[in-house]
C-alpha positions in Angstrom: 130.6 -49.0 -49.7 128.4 -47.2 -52.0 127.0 -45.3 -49.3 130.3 -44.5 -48.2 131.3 -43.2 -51.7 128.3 -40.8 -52.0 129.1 -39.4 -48.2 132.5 -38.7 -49.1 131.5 -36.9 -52.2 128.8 -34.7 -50.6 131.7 -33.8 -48.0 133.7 -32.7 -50.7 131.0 -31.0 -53.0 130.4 -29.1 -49.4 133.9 -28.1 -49.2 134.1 -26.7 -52.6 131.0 -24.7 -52.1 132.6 -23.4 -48.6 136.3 -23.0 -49.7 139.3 -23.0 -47.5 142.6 -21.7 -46.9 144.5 -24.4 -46.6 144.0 -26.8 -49.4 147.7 -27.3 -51.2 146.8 -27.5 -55.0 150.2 -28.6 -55.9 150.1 -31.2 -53.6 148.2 -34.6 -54.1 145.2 -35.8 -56.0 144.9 -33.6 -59.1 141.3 -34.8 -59.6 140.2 -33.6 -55.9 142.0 -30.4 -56.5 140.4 -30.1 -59.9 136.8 -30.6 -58.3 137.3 -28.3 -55.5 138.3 -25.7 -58.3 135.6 -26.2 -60.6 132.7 -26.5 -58.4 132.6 -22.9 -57.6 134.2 -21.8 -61.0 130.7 -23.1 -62.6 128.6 -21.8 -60.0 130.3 -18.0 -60.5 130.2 -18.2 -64.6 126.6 -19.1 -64.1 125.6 -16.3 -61.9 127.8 -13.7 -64.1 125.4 -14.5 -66.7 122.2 -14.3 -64.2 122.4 -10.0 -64.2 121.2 -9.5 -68.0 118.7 -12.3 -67.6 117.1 -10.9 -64.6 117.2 -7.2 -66.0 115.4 -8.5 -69.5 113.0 -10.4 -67.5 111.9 -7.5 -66.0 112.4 -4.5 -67.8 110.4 -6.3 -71.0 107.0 -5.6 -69.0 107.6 -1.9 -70.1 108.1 -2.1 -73.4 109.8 -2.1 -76.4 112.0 0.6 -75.4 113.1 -0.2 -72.4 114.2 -3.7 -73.8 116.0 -1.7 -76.4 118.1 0.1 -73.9 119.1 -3.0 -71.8 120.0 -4.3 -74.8 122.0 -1.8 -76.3 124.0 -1.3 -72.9 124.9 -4.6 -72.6 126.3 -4.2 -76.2 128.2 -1.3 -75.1 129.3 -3.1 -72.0 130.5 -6.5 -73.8 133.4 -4.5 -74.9 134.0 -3.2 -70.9 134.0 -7.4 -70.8 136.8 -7.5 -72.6 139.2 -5.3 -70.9 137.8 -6.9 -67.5 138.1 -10.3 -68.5 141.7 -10.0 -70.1 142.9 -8.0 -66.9 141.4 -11.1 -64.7 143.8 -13.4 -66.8 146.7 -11.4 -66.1 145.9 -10.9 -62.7 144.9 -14.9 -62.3 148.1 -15.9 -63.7 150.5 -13.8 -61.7 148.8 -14.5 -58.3 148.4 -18.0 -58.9 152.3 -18.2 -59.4 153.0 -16.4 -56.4 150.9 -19.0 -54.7 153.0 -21.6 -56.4 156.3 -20.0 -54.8 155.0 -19.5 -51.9 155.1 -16.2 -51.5 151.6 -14.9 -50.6 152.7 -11.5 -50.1 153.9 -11.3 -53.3 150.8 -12.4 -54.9 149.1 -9.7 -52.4 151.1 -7.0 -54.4 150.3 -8.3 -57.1 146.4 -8.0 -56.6 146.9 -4.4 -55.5 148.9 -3.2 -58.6 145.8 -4.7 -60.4 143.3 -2.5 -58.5 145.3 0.0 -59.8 144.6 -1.1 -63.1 140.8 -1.5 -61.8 140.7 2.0 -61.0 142.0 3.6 -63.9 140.1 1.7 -66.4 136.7 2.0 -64.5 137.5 5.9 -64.1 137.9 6.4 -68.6 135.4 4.0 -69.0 132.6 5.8 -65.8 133.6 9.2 -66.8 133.4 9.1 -70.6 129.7 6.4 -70.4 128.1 9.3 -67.8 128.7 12.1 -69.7 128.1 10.6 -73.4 125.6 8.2 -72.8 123.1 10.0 -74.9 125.7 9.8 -78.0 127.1 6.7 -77.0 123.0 5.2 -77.7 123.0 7.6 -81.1 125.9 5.8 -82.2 124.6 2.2 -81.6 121.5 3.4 -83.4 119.0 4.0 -80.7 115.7 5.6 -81.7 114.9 9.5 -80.2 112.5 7.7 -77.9 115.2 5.4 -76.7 117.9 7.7 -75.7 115.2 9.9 -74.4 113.9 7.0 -72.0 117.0 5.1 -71.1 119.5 7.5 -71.3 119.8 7.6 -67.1 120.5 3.8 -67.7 122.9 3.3 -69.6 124.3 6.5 -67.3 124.0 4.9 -64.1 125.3 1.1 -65.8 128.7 2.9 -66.9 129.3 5.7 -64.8 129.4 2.4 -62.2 131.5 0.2 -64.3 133.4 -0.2 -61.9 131.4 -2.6 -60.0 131.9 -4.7 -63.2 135.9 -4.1 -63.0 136.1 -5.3 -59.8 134.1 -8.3 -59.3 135.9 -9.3 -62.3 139.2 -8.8 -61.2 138.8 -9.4 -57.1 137.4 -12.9 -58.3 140.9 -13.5 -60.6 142.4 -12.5 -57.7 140.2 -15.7 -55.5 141.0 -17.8 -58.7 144.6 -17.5 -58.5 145.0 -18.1 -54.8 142.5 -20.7 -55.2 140.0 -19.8 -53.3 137.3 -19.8 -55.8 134.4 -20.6 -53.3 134.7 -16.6 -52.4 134.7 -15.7 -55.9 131.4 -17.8 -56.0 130.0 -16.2 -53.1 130.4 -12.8 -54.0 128.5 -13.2 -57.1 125.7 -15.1 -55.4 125.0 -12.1 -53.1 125.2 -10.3 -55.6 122.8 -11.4 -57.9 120.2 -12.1 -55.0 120.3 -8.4 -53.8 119.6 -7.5 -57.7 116.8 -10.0 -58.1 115.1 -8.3 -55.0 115.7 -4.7 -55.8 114.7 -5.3 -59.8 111.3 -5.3 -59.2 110.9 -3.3 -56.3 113.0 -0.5 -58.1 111.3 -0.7 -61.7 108.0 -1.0 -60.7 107.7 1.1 -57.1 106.9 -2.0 -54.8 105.9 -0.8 -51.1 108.0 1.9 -49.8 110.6 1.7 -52.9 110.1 4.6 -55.4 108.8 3.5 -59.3 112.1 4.4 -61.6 111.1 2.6 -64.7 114.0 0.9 -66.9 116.4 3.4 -64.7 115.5 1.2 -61.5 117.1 -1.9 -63.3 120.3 -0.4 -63.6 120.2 0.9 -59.6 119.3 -2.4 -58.7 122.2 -3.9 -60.6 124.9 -2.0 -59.4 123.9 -1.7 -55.6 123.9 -5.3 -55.4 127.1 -6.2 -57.7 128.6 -3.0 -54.9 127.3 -4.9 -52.1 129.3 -7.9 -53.8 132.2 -6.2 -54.4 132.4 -4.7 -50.2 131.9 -8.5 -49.7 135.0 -9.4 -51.7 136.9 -6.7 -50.2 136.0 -8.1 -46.8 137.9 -11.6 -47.5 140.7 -9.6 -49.7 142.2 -7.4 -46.2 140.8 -10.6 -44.3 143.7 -12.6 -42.3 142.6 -15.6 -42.3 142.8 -16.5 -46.2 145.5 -17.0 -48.3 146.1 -13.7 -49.8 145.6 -10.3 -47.3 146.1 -6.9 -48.7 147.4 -4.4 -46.3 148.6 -0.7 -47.6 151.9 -1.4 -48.7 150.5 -3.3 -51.3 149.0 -0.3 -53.0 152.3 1.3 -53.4 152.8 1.5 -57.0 155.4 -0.1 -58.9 155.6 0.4 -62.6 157.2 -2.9 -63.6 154.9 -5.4 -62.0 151.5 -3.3 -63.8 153.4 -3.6 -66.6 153.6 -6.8 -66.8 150.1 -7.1 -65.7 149.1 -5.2 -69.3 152.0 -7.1 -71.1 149.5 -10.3 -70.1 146.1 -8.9 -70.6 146.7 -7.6 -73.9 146.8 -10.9 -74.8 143.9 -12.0 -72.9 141.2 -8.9 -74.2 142.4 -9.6 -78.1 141.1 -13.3 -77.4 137.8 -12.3 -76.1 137.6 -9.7 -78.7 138.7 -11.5 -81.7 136.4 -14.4 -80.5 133.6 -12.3 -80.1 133.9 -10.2 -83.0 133.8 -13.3 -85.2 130.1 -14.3 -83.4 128.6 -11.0 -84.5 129.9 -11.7 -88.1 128.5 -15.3 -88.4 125.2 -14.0 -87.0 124.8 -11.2 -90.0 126.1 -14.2 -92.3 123.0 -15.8 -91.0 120.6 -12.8 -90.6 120.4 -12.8 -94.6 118.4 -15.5 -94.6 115.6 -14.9 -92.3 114.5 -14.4 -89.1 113.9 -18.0 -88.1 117.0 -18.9 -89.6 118.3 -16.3 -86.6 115.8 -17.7 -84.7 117.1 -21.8 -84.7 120.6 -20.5 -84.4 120.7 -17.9 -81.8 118.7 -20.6 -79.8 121.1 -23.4 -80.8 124.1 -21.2 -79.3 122.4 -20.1 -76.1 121.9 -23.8 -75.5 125.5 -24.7 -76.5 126.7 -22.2 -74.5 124.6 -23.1 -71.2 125.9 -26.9 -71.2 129.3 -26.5 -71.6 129.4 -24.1 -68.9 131.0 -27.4 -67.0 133.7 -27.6 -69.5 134.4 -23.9 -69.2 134.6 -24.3 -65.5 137.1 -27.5 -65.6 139.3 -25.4 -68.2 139.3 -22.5 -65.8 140.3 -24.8 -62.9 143.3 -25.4 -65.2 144.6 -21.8 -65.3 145.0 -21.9 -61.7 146.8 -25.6 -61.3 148.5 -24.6 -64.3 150.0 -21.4 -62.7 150.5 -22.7 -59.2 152.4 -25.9 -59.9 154.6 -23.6 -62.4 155.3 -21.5 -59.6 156.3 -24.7 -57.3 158.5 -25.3 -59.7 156.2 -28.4 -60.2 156.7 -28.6 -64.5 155.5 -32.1 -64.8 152.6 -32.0 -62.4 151.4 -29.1 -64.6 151.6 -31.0 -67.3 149.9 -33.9 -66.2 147.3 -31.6 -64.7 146.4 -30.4 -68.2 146.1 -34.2 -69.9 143.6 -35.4 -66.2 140.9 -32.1 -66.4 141.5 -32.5 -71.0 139.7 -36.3 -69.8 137.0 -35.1 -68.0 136.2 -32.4 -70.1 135.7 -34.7 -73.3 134.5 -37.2 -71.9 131.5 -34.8 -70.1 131.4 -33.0 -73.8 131.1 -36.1 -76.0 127.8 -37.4 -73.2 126.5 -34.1 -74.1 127.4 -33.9 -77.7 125.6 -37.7 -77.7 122.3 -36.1 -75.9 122.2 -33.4 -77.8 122.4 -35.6 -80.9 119.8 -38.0 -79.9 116.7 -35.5 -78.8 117.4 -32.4 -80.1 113.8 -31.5 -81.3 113.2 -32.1 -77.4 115.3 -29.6 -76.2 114.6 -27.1 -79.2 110.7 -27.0 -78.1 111.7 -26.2 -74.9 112.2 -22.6 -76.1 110.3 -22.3 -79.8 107.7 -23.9 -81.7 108.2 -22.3 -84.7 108.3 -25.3 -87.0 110.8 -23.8 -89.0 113.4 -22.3 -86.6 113.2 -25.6 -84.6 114.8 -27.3 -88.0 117.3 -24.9 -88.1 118.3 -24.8 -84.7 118.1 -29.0 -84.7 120.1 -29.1 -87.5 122.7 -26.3 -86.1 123.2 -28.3 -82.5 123.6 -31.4 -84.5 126.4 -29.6 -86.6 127.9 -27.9 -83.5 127.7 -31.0 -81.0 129.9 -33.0 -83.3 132.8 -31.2 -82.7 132.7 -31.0 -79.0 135.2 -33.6 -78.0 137.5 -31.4 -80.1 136.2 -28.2 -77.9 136.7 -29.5 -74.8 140.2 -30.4 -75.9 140.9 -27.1 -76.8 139.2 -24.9 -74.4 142.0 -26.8 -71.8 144.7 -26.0 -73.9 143.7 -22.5 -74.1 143.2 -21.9 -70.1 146.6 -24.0 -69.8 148.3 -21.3 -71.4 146.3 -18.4 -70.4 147.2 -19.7 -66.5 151.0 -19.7 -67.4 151.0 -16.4 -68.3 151.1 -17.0 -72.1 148.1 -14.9 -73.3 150.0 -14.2 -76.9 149.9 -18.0 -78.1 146.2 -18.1 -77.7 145.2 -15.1 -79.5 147.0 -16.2 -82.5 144.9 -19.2 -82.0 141.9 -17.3 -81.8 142.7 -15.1 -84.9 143.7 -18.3 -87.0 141.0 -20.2 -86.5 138.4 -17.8 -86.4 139.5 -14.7 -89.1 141.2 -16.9 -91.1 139.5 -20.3 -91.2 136.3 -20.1 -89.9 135.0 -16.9 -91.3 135.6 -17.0 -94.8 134.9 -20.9 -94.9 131.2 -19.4 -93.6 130.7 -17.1 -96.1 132.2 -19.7 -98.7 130.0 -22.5 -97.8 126.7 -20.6 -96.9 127.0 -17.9 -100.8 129.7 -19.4 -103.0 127.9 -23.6 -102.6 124.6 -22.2 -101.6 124.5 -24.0 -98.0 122.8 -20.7 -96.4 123.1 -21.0 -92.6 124.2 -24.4 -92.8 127.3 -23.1 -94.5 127.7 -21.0 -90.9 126.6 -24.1 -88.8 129.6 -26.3 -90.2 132.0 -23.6 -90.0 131.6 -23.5 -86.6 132.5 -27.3 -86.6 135.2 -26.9 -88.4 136.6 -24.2 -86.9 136.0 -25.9 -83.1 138.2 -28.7 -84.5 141.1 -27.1 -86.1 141.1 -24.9 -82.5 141.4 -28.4 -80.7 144.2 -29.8 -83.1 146.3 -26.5 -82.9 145.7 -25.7 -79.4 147.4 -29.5 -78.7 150.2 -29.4 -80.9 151.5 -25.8 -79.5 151.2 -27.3 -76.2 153.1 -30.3 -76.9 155.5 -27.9 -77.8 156.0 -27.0 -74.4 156.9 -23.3 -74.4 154.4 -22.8 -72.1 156.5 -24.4 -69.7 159.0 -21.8 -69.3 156.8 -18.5 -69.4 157.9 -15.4 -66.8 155.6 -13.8 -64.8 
């Protein structure tokens, strides 16, 4: 029986990794459809996060500078992040309810007005980063000798945004029809091509020519272009659920407007979430550099393991919008209370880890004795609040997939801007915490985001969203 049990669930970890076309998410067992979702969902947040990695890695063999650069264009790109990620939950929200109706023409439409929106973004965004990279750097505070050196980067990574644009939003596109395997795919490709033509491109290897920090950015954006003909491929394909076809580019002023109307919502949550991480780091910069040290480390690692959650909470946005568009209200519903159980229960086995060995997993990356008590001491902080997290982090996507982008950004801003903030600097200066000030504002602040998150969805507005 056992052996039975582990056959069955390699057949249908295989069958999340390979997609298909047919699978009815509003239809039968919500924790099958949840894995089948969230399998790939992982897998593709994971390799989004692969590209800086591999650039860093190695671009820092050349220096100071061309570290510098990377660094500053990803800075400059975060906020590109932003305006891609809050398009891909429009765009993942209004396809997914077209799925839900069963109308996969409609959601085709759908996916070409937001191409249009793809094209006009990546066009201000290319245009403007090619021609002012030099004062775009300047303005981040880049040295002579690092404008001077990477100024074809960061011309070459935004004058081909729109490789960025569109993985992001073809892959909303996969999400809301549900097939999230392709989104996975195209990112895998992706990032393969980039780790092959990194070093061959920065360094001159055989017949390639030596570009320096400027071969990085090449690299990148051939392969994330090779993964974007791949997407493109399976978009105008026949045999999946959604196939573009040239009426759908026809423009039609009401449906991209509500396409903005829903990522507004979505690009002030990733903003106001981010902004509030760069303040908490200067909050913490005052007091050292292994006090930055611990906690930068303590995030990254916080951020690595619940890339799970984030992928369960993103499988929500989809069942969440489908069953909607069935008509399916209560099946949404009791979507959102199955995947809010797996995610805390997987949260509070890695809060409980975490807890247990954290000096383990903090010498993994430092051995600074004193940033590895600050960063024990922060992922102790941080890990106590994650049953709370995961709770909120499926409220959040619940809403996000019905098309209600509003109700979480005042979330984000309350909790954040209004709690969590000056509780930091209240704690760490005004009761002379220091960081640790910062480390339990982050607890607090991930509880309160759980609590509120709930009660508005109890509310049930949700329910009831147009898209």
């Amino acid at each position: 029986m056992t052996l039975q049990k582990i056959r069955a669930g390699m057949s249908l970890f295989r069958q999340a990794l390979l997609g298909s076309s047919t699978i009815n998410y509003t239809e039968g067992s919500i924790a099958r459809a949840t894995f089948l979702l969230a399998v790939p969902m992982i897998l593709e947040m994971s390799m989004e996060s692969v590209f800086a990695i591999v650039d860093i890695f190695f671009v820092a063999s050349l220096g100071a500078e061309a570290v510098a650069t990377v660094g500053l264009t990803e800075s400059l790109i975060s906020l590109l992040y932003a305006v891609a990620i809050g398009l891909s939950m429009g765009t993942t929200a209004m396809v997914a309810r077209r799925i839900g109706e069963n109308t996969p023409e409609a959601a085709a439409f759908v996916a070409g007005q937001a191409l249009w929106i793809g094209i006009a973004v990546s066009f201000l965004v290319g245009v403007t980063g090619f021609y002012y990279a030099e004062k775009l750097l300047f303005l981040m505070g880049a040295s002579p000798e690092v404008i001077e050196s990477g100024r074809s980067y960061t011309q070459i990574m935004l004058g081909g945004c729109f490789t960025i644009v569109f993985l992001f939003l073809n892959n909303a596109i996969f999400r809301g029809a549900g097939d999230a395997s392709i989104a996975m795919r195209s990112l895998v490709l992706a990032n393969g091509i980039n780790i092959v033509l990194d070093p061959c491109l920065i360094f001159g290897v055989g017949p390639f020519p030596e570009m320096g920090v400027t071969g990085a950015a090449v690299a990148t954006n051939i392969g994330r272009g090779i993964g974007l003909l791949y997407q493109f491929y399976y978009l105008c394909s026949s045999s999946r659920r959604i196939q573009l076809v040239l009426k759908d580019f026809v423009i039609k002023l009401s449906v991209i407007m509500t396409l903005v109307r829903i990522s507004v919502g979505g690009i002030a949550q990733f903003l106001i979430a981010t902004a509030s991480w760069v303040f908490l780091m200067r909050l913490v910069s005052v007091y050292g550099s292994d006090a930055v040290a611990g906690y930068t480390i303590a995030i990254r690692i916080m951020m690595f393991v619940i890339l799970p959650a984030w992928g369960l909470s993103n499988a929500v946005a989809t069942l969440v919008g489908q069953n909607l568009g069935a008509r399916k209200i209560e099946r949404a519903v009791s979507t959102v209370w199955q995947v809010a159980k797996y995610n805390v229960v997987y949260m509070m086995l890695v809060a409980l880890i975490i807890i247990a060995i954290p000096e383990q997993i903090m010498h993994v990356f430092t051995t600074e004795p004193e940033a590895v008590g600050y960063g024990i001491d922060a992922l102790r902080i941080m890990s106590y609040s994650f049953g709370f997290m995961a709770l909120g982090m499926v409220a959040i996507q619940a809403f996000n997939g019905a098309g209600d982008t509003i109700t979480p950004m005042w979330i984000n801003g309350f909790c954040y801007w209004v709690v969590q903030i000056p509780v930091a600097y209240w704690m760490a200066n005004t009761l002379s915490m220091g960081p640790y000030g910062v480390f339990w504002s982050i607890f607090i602040a991930e509880i309160l985001m759980g609590v509120v998150g709930v009660g508005f969805f109890m509310r049930g507005k949700w329910k009831y969203q147009a898209v």
